[in-house]
C-alpha positions in Angstrom: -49.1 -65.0 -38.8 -51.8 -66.7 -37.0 -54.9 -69.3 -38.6 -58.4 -68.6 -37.4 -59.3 -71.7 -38.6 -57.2 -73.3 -35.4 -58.4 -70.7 -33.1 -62.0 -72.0 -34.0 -61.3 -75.4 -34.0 -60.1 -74.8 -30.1 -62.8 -73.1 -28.9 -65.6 -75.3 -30.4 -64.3 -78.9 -30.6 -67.6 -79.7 -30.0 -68.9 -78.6 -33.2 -66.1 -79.9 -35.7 -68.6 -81.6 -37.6 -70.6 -78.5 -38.3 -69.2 -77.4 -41.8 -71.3 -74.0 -42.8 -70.7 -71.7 -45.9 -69.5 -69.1 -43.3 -67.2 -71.5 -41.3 -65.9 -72.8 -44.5 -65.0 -69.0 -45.7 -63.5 -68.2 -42.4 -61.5 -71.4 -42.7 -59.3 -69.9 -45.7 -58.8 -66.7 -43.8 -55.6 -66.2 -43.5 -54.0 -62.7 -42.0 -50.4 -61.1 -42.3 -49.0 -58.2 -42.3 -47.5 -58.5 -45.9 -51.1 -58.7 -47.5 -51.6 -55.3 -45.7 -48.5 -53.7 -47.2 -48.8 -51.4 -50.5 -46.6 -52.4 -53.6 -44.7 -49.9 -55.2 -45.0 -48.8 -58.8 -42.2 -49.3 -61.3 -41.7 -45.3 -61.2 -41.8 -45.5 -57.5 -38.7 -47.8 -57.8 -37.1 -46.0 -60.2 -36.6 -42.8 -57.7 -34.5 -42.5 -55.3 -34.7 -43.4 -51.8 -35.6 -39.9 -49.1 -35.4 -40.2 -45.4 -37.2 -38.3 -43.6 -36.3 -37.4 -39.7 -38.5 -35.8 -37.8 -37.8 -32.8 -35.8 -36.6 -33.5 -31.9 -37.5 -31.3 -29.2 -35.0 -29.8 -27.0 -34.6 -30.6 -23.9 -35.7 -28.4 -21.5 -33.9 -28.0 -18.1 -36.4 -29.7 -15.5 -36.2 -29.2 -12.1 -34.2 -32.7 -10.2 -36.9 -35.0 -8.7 -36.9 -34.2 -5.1 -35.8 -30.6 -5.1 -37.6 -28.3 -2.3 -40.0 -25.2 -4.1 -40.6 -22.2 -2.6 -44.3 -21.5 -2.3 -46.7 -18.7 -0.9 -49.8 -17.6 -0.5 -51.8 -16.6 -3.9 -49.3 -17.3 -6.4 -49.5 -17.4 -9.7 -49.3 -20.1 -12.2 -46.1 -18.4 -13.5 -44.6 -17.9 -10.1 -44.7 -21.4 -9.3 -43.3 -22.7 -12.6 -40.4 -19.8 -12.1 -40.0 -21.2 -8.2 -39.6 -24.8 -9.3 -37.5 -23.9 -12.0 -40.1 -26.4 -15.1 -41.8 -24.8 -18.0 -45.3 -23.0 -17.7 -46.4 -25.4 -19.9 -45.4 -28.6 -17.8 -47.5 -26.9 -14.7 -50.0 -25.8 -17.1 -50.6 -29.9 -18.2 -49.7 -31.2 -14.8 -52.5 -29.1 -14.1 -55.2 -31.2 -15.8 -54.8 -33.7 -14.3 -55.2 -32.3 -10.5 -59.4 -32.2 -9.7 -60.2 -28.5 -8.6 -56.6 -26.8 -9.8 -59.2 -24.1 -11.7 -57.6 -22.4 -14.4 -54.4 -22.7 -15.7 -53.9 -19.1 -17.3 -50.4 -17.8 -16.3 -51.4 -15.3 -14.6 -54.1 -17.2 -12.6 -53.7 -17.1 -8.5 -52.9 -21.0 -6.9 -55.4 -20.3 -3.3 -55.3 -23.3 -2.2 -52.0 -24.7 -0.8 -53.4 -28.5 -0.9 -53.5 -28.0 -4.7 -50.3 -26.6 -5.0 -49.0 -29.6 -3.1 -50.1 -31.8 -5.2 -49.1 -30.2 -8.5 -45.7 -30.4 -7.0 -46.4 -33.8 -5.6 -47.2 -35.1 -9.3 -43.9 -33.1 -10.7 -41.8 -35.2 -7.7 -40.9 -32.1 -6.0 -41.2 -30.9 -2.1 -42.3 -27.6 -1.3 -41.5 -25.3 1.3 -44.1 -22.4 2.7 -41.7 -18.7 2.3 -42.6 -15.6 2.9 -44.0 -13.5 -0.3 -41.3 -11.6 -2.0 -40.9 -7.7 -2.2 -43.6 -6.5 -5.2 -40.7 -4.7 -6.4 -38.4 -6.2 -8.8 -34.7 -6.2 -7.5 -32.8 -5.8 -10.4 -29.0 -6.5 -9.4 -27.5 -2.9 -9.5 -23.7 -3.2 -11.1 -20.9 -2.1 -8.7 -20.4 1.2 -8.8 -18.3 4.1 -6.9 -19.5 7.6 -4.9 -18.6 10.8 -5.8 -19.2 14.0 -3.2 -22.3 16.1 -4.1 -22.5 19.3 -6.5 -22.7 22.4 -4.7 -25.0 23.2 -2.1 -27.8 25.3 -2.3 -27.9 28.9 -1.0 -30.8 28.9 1.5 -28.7 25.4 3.0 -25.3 27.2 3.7 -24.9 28.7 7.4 -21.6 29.7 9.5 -19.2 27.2 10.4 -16.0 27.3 12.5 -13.0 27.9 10.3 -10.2 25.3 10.3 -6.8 26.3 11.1 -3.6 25.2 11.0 -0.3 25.8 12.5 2.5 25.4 11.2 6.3 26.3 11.3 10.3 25.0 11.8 11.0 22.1 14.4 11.0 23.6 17.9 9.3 26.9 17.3 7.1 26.8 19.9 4.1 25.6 17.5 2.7 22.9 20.0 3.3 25.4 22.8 1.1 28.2 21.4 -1.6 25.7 21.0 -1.1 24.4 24.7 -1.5 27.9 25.6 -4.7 28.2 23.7 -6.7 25.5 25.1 -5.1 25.2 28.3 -3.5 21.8 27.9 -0.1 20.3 28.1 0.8 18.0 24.5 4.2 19.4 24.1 5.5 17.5 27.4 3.4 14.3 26.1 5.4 14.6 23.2 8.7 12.6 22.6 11.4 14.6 22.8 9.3 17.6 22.4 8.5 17.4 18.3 5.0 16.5 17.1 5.1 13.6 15.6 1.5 13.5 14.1 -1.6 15.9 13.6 -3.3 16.7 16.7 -7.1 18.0 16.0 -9.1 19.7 18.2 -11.8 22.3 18.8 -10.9 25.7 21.3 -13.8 28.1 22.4 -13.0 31.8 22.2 -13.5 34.2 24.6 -16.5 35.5 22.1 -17.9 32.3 22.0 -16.9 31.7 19.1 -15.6 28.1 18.2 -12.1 27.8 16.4 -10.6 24.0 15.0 -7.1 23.7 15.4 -4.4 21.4 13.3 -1.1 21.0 15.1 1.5 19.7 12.1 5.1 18.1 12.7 7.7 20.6 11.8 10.2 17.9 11.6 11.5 17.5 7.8 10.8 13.8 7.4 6.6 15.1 7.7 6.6 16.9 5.0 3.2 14.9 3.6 1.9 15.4 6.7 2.2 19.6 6.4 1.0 19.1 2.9 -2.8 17.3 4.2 -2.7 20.2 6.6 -2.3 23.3 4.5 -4.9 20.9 1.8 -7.5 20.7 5.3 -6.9 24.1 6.2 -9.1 27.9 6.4 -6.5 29.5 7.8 -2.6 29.2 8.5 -0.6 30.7 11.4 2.4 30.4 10.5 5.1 30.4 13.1 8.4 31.8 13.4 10.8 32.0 16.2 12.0 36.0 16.9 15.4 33.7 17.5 16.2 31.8 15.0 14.1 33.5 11.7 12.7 32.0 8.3 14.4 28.5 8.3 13.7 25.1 5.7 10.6 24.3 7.5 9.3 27.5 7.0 9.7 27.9 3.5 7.9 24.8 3.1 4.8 26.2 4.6 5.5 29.4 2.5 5.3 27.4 -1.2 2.3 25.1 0.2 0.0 28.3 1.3 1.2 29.7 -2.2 0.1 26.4 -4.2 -3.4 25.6 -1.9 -4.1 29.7 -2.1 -4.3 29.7 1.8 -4.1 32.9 4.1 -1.4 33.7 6.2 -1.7 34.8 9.9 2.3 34.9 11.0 3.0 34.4 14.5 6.5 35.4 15.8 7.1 33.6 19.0 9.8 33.6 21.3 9.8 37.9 21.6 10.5 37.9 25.6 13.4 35.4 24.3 17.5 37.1 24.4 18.3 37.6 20.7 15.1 37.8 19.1 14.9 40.6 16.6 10.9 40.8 15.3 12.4 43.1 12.4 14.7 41.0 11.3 11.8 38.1 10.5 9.8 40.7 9.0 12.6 41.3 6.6 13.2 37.7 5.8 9.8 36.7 5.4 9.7 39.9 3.2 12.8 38.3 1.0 10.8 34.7 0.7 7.5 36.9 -1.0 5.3 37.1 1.7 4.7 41.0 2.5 3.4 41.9 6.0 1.5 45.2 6.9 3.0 47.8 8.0 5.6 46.9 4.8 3.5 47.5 2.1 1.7 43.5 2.1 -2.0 42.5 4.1 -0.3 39.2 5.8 -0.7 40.3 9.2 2.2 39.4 11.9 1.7 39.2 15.7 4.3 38.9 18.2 3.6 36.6 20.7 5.3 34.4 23.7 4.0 30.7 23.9 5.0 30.3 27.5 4.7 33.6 29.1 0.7 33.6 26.8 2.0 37.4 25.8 -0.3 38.7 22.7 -2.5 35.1 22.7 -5.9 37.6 22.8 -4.2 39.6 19.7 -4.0 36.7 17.7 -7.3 34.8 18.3 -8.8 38.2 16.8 -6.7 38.0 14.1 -7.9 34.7 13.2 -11.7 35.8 14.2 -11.1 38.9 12.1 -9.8 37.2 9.0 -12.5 34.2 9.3 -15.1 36.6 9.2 -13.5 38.6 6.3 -13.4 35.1 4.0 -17.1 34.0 5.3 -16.7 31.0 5.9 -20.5 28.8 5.6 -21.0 25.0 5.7 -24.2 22.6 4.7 -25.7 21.0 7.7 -27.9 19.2 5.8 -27.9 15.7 3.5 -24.9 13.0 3.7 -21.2 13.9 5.6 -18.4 14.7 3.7 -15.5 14.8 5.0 -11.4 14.2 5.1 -9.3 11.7 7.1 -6.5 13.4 9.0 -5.4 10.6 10.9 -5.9 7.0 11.6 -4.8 4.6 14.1 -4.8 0.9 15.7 -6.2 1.4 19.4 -5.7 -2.4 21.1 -9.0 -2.2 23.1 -11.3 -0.3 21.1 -10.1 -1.3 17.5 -9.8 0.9 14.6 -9.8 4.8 14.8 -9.7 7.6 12.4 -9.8 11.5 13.6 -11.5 13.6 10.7 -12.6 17.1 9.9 -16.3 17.1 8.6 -16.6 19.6 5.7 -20.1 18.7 4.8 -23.5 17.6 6.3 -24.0 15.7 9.7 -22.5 13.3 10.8 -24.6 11.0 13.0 -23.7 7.4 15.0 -25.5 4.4 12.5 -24.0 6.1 9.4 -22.5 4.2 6.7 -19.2 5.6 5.2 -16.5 4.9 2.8 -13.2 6.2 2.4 -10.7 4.9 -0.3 -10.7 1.2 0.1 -12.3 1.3 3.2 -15.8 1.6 4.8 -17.2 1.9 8.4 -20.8 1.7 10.2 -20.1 4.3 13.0 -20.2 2.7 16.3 -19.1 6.0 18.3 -18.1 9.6 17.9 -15.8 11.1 19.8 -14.5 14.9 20.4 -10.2 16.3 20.6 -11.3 15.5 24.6 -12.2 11.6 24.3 -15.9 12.9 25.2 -19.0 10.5 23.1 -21.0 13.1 21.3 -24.7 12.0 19.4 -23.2 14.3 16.2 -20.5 16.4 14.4 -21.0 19.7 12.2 -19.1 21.1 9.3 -15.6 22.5 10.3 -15.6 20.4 13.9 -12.9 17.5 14.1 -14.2 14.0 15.6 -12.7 10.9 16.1 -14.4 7.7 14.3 -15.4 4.3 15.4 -16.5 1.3 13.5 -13.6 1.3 10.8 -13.1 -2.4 9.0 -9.6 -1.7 7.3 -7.6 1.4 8.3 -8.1 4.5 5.8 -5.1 6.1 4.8 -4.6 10.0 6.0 -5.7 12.6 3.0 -8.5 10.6 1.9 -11.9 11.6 1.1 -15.1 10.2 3.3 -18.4 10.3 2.3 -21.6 8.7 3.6 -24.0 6.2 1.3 -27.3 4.8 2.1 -26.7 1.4 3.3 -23.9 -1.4 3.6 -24.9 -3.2 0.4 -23.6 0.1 -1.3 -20.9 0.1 0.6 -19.9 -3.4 -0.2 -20.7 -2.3 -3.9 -18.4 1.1 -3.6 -15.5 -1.3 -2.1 -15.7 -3.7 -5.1 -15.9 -1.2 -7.7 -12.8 0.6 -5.8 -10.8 -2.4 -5.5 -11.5 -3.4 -9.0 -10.3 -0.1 -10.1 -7.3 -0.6 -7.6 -6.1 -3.4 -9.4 -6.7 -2.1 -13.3 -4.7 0.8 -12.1 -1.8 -1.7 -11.0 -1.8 -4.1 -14.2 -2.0 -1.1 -16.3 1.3 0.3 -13.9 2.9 -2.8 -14.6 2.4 -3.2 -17.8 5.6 -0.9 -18.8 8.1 -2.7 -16.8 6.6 -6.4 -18.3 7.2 -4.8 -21.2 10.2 -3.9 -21.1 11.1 -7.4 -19.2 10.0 -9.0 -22.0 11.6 -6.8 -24.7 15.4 -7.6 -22.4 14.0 -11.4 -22.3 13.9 -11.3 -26.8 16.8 -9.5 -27.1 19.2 -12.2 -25.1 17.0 -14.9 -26.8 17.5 -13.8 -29.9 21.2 -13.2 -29.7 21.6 -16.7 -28.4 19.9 -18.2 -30.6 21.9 -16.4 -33.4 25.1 -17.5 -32.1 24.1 -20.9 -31.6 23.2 -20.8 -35.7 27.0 -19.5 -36.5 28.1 -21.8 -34.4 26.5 -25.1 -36.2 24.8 -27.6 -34.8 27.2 -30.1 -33.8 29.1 -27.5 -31.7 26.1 -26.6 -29.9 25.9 -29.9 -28.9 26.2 -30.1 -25.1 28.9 -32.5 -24.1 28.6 -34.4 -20.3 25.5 -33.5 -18.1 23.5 -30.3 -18.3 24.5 -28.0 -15.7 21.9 -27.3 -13.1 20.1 -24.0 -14.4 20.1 -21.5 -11.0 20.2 -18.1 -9.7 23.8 -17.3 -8.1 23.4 -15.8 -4.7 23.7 -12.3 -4.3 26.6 -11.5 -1.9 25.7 -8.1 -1.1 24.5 -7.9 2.5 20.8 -7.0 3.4 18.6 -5.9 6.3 15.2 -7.0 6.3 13.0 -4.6 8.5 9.4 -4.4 10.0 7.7 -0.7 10.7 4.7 -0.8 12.8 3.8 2.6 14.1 0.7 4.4 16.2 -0.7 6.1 13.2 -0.9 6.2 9.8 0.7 9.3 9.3 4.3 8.5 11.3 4.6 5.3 9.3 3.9 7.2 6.2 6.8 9.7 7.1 9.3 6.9 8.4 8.5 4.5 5.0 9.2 8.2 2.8 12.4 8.1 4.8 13.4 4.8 4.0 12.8 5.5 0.4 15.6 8.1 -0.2 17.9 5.0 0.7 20.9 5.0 -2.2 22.9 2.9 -0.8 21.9 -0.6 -2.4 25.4 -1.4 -3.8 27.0 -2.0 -0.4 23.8 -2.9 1.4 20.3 -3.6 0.8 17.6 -2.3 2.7 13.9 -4.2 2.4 10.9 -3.3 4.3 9.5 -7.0 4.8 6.0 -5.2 6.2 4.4 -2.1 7.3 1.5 -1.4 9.4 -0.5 0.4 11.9 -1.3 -0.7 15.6 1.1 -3.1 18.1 3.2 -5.7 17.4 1.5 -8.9 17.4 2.6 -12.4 17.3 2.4 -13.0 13.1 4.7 -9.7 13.1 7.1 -11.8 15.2 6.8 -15.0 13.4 7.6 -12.9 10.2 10.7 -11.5 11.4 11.9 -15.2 12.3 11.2 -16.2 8.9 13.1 -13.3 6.8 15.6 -12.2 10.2 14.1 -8.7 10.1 14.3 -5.9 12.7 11.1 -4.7 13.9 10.9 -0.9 15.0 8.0 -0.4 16.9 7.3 3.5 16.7 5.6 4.6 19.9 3.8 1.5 20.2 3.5 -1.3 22.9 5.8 -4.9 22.2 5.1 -7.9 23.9 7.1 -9.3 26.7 9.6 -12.4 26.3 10.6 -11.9 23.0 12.8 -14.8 22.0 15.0 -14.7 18.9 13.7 -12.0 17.2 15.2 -8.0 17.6 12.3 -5.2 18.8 13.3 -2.2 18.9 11.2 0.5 20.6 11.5 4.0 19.2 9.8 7.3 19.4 11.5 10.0 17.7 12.2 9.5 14.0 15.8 10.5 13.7 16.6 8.4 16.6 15.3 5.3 14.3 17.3 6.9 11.4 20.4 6.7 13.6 19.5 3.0 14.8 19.2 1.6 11.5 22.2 3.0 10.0 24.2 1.5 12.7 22.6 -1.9 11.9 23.4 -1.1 8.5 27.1 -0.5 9.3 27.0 -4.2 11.2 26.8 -5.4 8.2 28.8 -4.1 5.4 32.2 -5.9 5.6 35.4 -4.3 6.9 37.2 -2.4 4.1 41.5 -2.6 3.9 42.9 1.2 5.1 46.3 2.3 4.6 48.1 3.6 7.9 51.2 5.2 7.6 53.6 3.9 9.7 56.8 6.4 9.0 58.4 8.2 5.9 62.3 8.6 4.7 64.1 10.4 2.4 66.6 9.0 -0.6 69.5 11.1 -0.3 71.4 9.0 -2.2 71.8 5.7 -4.7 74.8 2.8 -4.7 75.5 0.7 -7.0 76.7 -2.5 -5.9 78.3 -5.9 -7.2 76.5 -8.8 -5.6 78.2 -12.2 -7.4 77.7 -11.4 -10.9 74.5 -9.5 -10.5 74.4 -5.6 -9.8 71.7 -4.1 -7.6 71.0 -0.5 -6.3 71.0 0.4 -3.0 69.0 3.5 -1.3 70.6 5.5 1.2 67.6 7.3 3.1 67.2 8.7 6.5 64.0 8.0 8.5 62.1 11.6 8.7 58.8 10.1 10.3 58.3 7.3 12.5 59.4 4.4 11.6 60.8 2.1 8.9 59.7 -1.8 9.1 61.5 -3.9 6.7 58.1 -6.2 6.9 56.0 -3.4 5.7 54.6 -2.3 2.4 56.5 0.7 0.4 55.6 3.2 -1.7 57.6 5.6 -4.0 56.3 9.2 -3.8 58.1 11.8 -6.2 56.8 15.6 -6.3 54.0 14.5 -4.4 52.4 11.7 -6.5 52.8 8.1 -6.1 55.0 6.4 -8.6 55.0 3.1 -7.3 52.9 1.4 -4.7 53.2 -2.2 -2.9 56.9 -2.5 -2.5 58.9 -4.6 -0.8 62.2 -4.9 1.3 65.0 -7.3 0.4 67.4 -5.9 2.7 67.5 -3.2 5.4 70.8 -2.4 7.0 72.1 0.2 9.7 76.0 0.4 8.8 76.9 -2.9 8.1 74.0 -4.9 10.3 70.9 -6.2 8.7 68.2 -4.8 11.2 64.0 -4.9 11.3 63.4 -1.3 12.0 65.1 2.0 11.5 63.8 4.5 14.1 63.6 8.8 13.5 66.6 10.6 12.2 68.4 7.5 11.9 70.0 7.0 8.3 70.1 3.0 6.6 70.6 1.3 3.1 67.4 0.2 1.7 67.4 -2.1 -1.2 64.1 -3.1 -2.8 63.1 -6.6 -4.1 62.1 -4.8 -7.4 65.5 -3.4 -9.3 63.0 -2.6 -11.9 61.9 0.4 -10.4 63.4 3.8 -11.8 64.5 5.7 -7.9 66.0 9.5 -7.8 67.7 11.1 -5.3 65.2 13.2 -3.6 62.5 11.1 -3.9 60.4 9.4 -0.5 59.5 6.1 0.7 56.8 6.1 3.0 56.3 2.9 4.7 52.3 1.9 5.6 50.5 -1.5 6.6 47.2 -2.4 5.8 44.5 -2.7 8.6 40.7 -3.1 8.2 38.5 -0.4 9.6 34.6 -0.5 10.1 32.6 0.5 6.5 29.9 3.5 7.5 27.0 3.5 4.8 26.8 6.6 2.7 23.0 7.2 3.3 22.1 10.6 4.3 18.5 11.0 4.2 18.8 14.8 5.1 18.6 15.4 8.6 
């Protein structure tokens, strides 16, 4: 409240005598804010009191002050509100207020960069000049996998080399046939002369013509790897030794050819050998199904001699012959396909995989993937360690550039770029681990289902018991695992290729011998043994078998052993097995005598029996163990000597043919005339495991 009459009075003291009508109504002026306000009516006060709230605007998210914008040339009104992350209608207003920003329409273009500046000046924000981006929207594409292609077209389909395999027993000359083909020596590389992985590579007929060849183990523990071959395979030449005939091996390769519907070309080797008889492998082969010609069948048979190269030229035109017969045709064209046949750790030039194209080109720069993992090809290689520019349907080729080893069997195909590729492996590995949870789920189950059960029949007996009996009296025992007593060996596999540690860990799985000993495989991989390999054999006291692969020098503490034949690691690791499984108690029998006949005797008041034997088998110890044997079945085992006596001397041992009076600590025991004691001692022998993994 304020008086204007004071106010007056101030500014014209000079005046104060002046009293005028106006001055005098100004005087009793008096302003407040209560003669402003309206009063209510009596119905007004009679109703009841509203509030009214007004609505609040949400809050928008606004860009912090100080934040950096991305800005280019000719952008929109929309664009930079999107960039710095305010409303269009922030800009829009900001906008007025900046002389020569021109129109404010969203879809208006910002020339000037000076404007733009101080727009974003005015908003507190920095700006930074980018380049434009891409006209094209780049919608985020979800993860998603590859699949090969449909089938080709007609006019793209032209001749390719077939793919053949051989296959066959251990030591049936398979690797020497093939040495004879393309003129090279692998069997002597070899250790102890049996393949131990498959060897791809291209020979070039005498016709020109161009012929792939797989060379398979024959060894049982690689069986998997005889299955990816007759899977890869055109053709199979299957051979058999004119010496030994159809053996396991061989009717392996029989039921796989049967179930991948694969011709057979059979080549008997060994015909210059002493003892071969060619008929009497036709007739076996004949038994097992497979029907040559000449017999009634169209399989056709070719008798050949790896090392002396007698009938070679007959069964390259057999395998031209029955190529040409199935027409064999590839697409050149559009993205490789493909299948791994092997992989491998190389120390100095990384990763490798050797595969057999079966579709498109392959070209160095391409992007692939293969199970859960992908490559950029830095280098192609030929079966001679040659760089080539390209590979064609049916020719095998070694690949460089892998990130993670792919396993043998699996499928390659090309994509377009790395960012599918990336997209491929997360899709994959997603997949991956679905497929495990979903694998897992049974056993949690049925985990948890064992975990009710016990809980529930606890807590039942703990009801019937009452509470005051469940009461635990003292301190709570500490709640932990007993040790498991059985003995175990930890072990470490690290093998040249993918394949041999494949066979070795199928080995190690038909181990049944868990009871006495267990067997773990602390890790498995590809390549050499490096230093975490020996710093995780310190930590669980594991073995490492390193299978055809380098070790490193001044190992300390931890045991490498170097192996390069499979059954010789099979041997190896039985005997570390045996080192430790405890000693088990044997019976020896030290000698054996008969009772001819019994005495009874008065000893003070008490009346024993005594046995009148003669020794029939080495000797009788009077601190041995005794056992009663009647009609050949033991009637009483573990018994002891009280007294041993030849004529009337107590003695230790009674030798052969020599006759005493035995009397046993245990009158108990119902003795006959006739029966035998055979006298044995306990001594602890070395416990062999039971494992046979079948070879």
């Amino acid at each position: 409240m304020f008086n204007i009459r004071l106010v007056l009075n101030r500014l014209a003291p000079v005046h104060r005598s002046v009293t005028s009508p106006t001055l005098q109504r100004v005087r009793c002026l008096q302003t407040t804010p209560w003669h402003c306000k309206r009063r209510k009516t009596a119905e007004e006060k009679k109703a009841p009191r509203v509030i009214e709230f007004s609505h609040k605007k949400k809050n928008q998210p606004q860009a912090a002050t100080g934040t950096v914008v991305d800005i280019w040339r000719n952008m929109t009104v929309a664009e930079l509100a999107r960039s710095s992350q305010l409303d269009l209608e922030h800009i829009q207003e900001v906008m007025l207020y900046v002389k020569g920003a021109g129109s404010i329409e969203p879809e208006a273009r910002l020339e000037d960069q000076k404007i733009v500046k101080e727009i974003l000046q005015k908003c507190g924000l920095r700006m930074k000049i980018v380049a434009a981006p891409s006209a094209e929207k780049q919608l985020e594409e979800k993860d998603r996998d590859v699949v090969p292609r449909g089938p080709p077209l007609e006019e793209n389909l032209r001749e390719r080399p077939p793919v053949v395999t051989v296959m066959g027993h251990v030591d049936h000359g398979k690797t020497t046939l093939l040495d004879s083909l393309r003129g090279a020596s692998v069997a002597a590389s070899e250790a102890g002369g049996i393949t131990q992985h498959i060897g791809a590579f291209t020979v070039e007929m005498d016709n020109g013509e161009r012929v792939t060849f797989l060379d398979t183990p024959g060894h049982a523990a690689f069986s998997a790897m005889r299955a990816r071959g007759a899977n890869l395979t055109d053709i199979i030449v299957l051979v058999v030794a004119a010496d030994d005939g159809v053996m396991e091996q061989t009717k392996e390769v029989l039921q796989l050819a049967r179930e991948a519907n694969v011709p057979i070309i059979v080549a008997i080797n060994k015909v210059d050998k002493p003892g071969s008889d060619m008929d009497r492998v036709r007739r076996e082969l004949a038994q097992h199904g497979l029907a040559l010609e000449g017999s009634g069948g169209d399989t056709i048979a070719v008798g050949v001699s790896a090392l002396q190269g007698t009938g070679l030229d007959e069964l390259t035109e057999a395998v031209s012959t029955q190529a040409t017969l199935m027409g064999l045709r590839g697409e050149y064209v559009g993205p490789m396909e493909g299948v791994v046949v092997e992989s491998k750790q190389d120390s100095r030039r990384g990763k490798l995989s050797t595969a057999i194209v079966t579709r498109g080109t392959l070209r160095k720069g391409s992007v692939l993937v293969s199970g859960l993992a992908w490559a950029k090809v830095r280098g192609l290689f030929d079966h001679a360690g040659q760089p080539i520019s390209e590979i064609t349907p049916g020719m095998p080729v070694e690949i460089l550039g892998w990130r993670e080893l792919p396993s043998a069997g699996d499928v390659i195909l090309e994509v377009e770029s790395e960012r599918v590729a990336h997209s491929v492996m997360r899709w994959r590995e997603a997949q991956a681990k679905a497929d495990k949870a979903e694998g897992d789920k049974d056993a949690i189950m049925a985990k948890r289902m064992e975990h009710d059960e016990k809980y529930k029949a606890e807590r039942e007996q703990q009801r019937l018991a009452g509470f005051y009996r469940r009461r635990h009296k003292g301190p709570r025992p500490k709640e932990s695992a007993p040790d498991d007593p059985t003995p175990k060996v930890n072990v470490i596999i690290k093998g040249d290729v993918h394949g041999s540690v494949e066979a070795i860990l199928d080995v190690l799985d038909t181990y049944d011998d868990s009871e006495h000993c267990r067997l773990n495989v602390v890790h498995y991989a590809v390549g050499d043994v490096s230093q975490s390999d020996l710093e995780l054999a310190k930590m669980f006291n594991a073995v490492i078998y390193a299978f055809s692969v380098s070790i490193p020098e001044k190992v300390k503490d931890v045991a490498i052993k170097p192996v390069n034949i499979i059954y010789r690691l099979v041997d190896d690791l039985k005997k570390e097995i045996n080192s430790k499984l405890p000693p088990i108690d044997v019976e020896e029998t030290v000698g054996e005598a008969n009772i001819l006949q019994l005495f009874d005797i008065n000893e003070g008041r008490r009346k024993v029996t005594v046995l009148g034997c003669r020794c029939t088998k080495g000797l009788l110890k009077k601190a041995s163990r005794f056992k009663l044997v009647r009609n050949g079945e033991t009637v009483a085992d573990g018994l002891t000597l009280e007294s041993m006596r030849h004529l009337k001397n107590e003695v230790d041992t009674i030798k052969k043919d020599v006759e005493c009076g035995l009397r046993l600590d245990d009158q108990e025991v119902v003795v006959k005339a006739g029966d035998s004691l055979v006298c044995y001692k306990m001594v602890q022998e070395p416990q062999e495991t039971e494992w046979d993994p079948g070879f």
